[in-house]
N, C-alpha and C positions, 0 to 999 in steps of 0.2 A: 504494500500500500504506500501512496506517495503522496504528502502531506504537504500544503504550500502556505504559508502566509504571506500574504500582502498590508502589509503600512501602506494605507490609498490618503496621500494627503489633503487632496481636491472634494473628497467623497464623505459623507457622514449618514450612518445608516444604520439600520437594528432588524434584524428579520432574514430569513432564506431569501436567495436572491434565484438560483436555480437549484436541480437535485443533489447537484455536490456540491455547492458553494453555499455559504453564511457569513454573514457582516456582522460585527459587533463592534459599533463607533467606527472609529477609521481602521482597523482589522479587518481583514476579508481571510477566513479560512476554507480552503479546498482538499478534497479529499480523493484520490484517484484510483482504481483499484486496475493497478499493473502486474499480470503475473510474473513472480520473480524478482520486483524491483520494488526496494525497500528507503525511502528516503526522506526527508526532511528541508524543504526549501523556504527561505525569506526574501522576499520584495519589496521593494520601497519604489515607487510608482507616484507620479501628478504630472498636474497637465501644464503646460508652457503656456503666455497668451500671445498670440499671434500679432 
C-alpha cells in the first residue's frame, strides 16, 4: 500500500474529496493499493498567480 500526503497551501478543506483521497485542513491524504509496493510519500504543492 502506498501512502501520500500533501501540504496543499492554496487549499483548505475537511471531508472525502474522492474514494482514496481525504483532506483535513490543508493535509490531503491518499491511499493507493499497489501490489508489492510499500511506501510513504510527502508533498508540498500551491499554486503561483499568473
Amino acid at each position: 500500500m502506498v501512502i501520500d500526503i500533501e501540504l496543499t497551501l492554496n487549499r483548505f478543506g475537511f471531508g472525502k474529496i474522492s474514494e482514496n483521497k481525504f483532506q483535513l485542513f490543508f493535509l490531503r491524504f491518499s491511499k493507493w493499493k499497489i501490489a508489492g509496493k510499500y511506501s510513504i510519500s510527502f508533498e508540498i504543492n500551491w499554486r503561483a498567480k499568473e
